[in-house]
C-alpha positions, 0 to 999 in steps of 0.5 A: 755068609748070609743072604743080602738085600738087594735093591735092583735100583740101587745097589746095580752100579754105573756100568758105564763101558761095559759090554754084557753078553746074556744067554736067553735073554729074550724072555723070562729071567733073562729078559729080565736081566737085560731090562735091569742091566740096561738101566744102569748106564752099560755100553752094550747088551747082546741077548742071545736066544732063538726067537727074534721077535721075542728079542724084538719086545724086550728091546723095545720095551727097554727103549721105551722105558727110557734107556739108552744102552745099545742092545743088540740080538744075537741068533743063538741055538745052544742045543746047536754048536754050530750055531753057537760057534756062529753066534761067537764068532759074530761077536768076536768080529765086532767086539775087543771086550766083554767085562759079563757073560751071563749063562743063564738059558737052559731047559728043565726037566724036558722029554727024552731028546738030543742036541743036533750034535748027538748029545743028551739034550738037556747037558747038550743045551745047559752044559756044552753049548754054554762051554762052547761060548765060554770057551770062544768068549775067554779071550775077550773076558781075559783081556786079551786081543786078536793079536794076544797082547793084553788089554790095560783092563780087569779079567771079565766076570762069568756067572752061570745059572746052575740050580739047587736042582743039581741034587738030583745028579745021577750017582755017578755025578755025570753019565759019561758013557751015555751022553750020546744017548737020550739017558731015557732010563723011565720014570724020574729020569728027566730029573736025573738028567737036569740034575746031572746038567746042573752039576756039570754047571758048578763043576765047571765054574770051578774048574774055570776059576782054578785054571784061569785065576783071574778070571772071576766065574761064579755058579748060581742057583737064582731061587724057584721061580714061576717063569715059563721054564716051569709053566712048559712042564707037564702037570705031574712035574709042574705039581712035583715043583710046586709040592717041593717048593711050597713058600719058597718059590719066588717072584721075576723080580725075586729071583733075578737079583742073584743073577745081578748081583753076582754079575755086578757086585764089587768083585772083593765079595765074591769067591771064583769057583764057588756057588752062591743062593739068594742073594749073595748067599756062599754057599758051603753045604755043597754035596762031595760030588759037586766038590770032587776035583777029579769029577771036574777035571774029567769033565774039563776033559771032556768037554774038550775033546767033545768041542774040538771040532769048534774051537 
């Protein structure tokens, strides 16, 4: 299969009733999401982050540019599973529908640090916290009601932004033993470790489709792309991006059309579980790691065990 044109006015369709939640939605790609979902006609748009006045200018913003989708802010500290469990649990009291998730908040390549759960922060944050949501969400992007009868609708659709970064995984595919440390092992780590959370991204995408067949939940690699998620990095890991990415990093407007696309193509175009690059591009050359079924199902397992105090 190979890349597709995508034009962001044309080809998005009427999203008429449709509930869209997306992480990280106050700036950078996922601002830039929430403004071209918005202008498509959905019944509601949550976009979760930390910083409310962020939110606060993308909403305004949308608005003034003349739509008239309701967008909504929803505090949401992934690094935190309490504050994700809140920020559920919020939607589940007001909402019986979500048709997209979008999962597309992450760090990279970030000093050593953990979650305030005790996780190794980059997997804490692109990995669990994300695994929480979605896991919190299943009901509603199934169909399913507070009373578990079912809605007369289509199972919801899931995409999460993984990265060809994922490459970079540790040989093991994913640390288990050492999650609950900082995985601080010297110079290059802080790219194992996004690899390894990245990873676990397209892992669990495809565990996801295997056990829920009818929900469709894809991974997605969006392109490189000048946002502020590479201008935060040092210089050393900023000249190493740049050094690998030469002609191909890509514009804002570039680089969210996988995003959209995967969460508003007709759904006969997509696989569940697979990975997709720019634009709608299937992508069959994933390593055997990111393909092993007993890598996926241990990390289905502990997940878990690791949410089990917040489901």
């Amino acid at each position: 299969m190979a890349s597709q044109s995508f034009n962001l006015d044309t080809d998005i369709p009427d999203l008429a009733g449709k509930v869209i939640f997306v992480t990280g939605g106050t700036a950078g790609l996922g601002a830039a999401t929430v403004q071209n979902l918005a202008r498509h006609n959905p019944a509601h748009i949550y976009l979760s982050g930390r910083n409310a006045a962020s939110a606060e200018s993308v909403i305004k913003q949308i608005q003034e540019a003349g739509s008239s989708a309701k967008l909504t802010f929803v505090k949401c500290d992934l690094a935190s599973l309490s504050s994700v469990k809140a920020a559920a649990d919020n939607i589940l009291a007001k909402e019986s529908r979500l048709d997209i998730l979008i999962c597309n908040a992450g760090i990279m390549a970030t000093p050593p640090g953990m979650t305030a759960d005790g996780y190794e922060v980059q997997f804490g944050t692109n990995h669990l916290g994300h695994a929480l949501l979605i896991h919190k969400f299943l009901p509603l992007l199934m169909g399913v009601n507070s009373d578990g009868s079912a809605e007369e609708r289509s199972a919801g659709r899931l995409v999460i932004l993984s990265s060809d970064g994922y490459r970079l995984h540790p040989r093991a595919g994913i640390n288990f033993d050492t999650l609950k440390t900082t995985q601080d092992c010297g110079f290059g780590s802080s790219w194992i470790r996004y690899g390894q959370s990245k990873l676990a991204n397209i892992l669990y995408a495809r565990e996801l489709a295997r056990r829920y067949p009818s929900l469709m939940a894809v991974s997605i690699h969006p392109g490189v792309i000048g946002t502020g998620l590479v201008d935060s990095l040092s210089w050393a890991k900023r000249t190493f991006v740049y050094a690998t990415t030469v002609g191909t990093m890509v514009s804002l407007e570039e680089g969210v059309k996988n995003s959209l696309w995967a969460a508003t193509v007709d759904q006969k175009a997509l696989v569940s579980g697979a990975f997709y690059k720019p634009v709608g591009h299937l992508w069959e050359k994933l390593g055997a790691t990111a393909l092993d079924d007993a890598l996926s199902g241990k990390l289905w397992d502990w997940t878990e065990e690791a949410l089990s105090d917040f489901l």
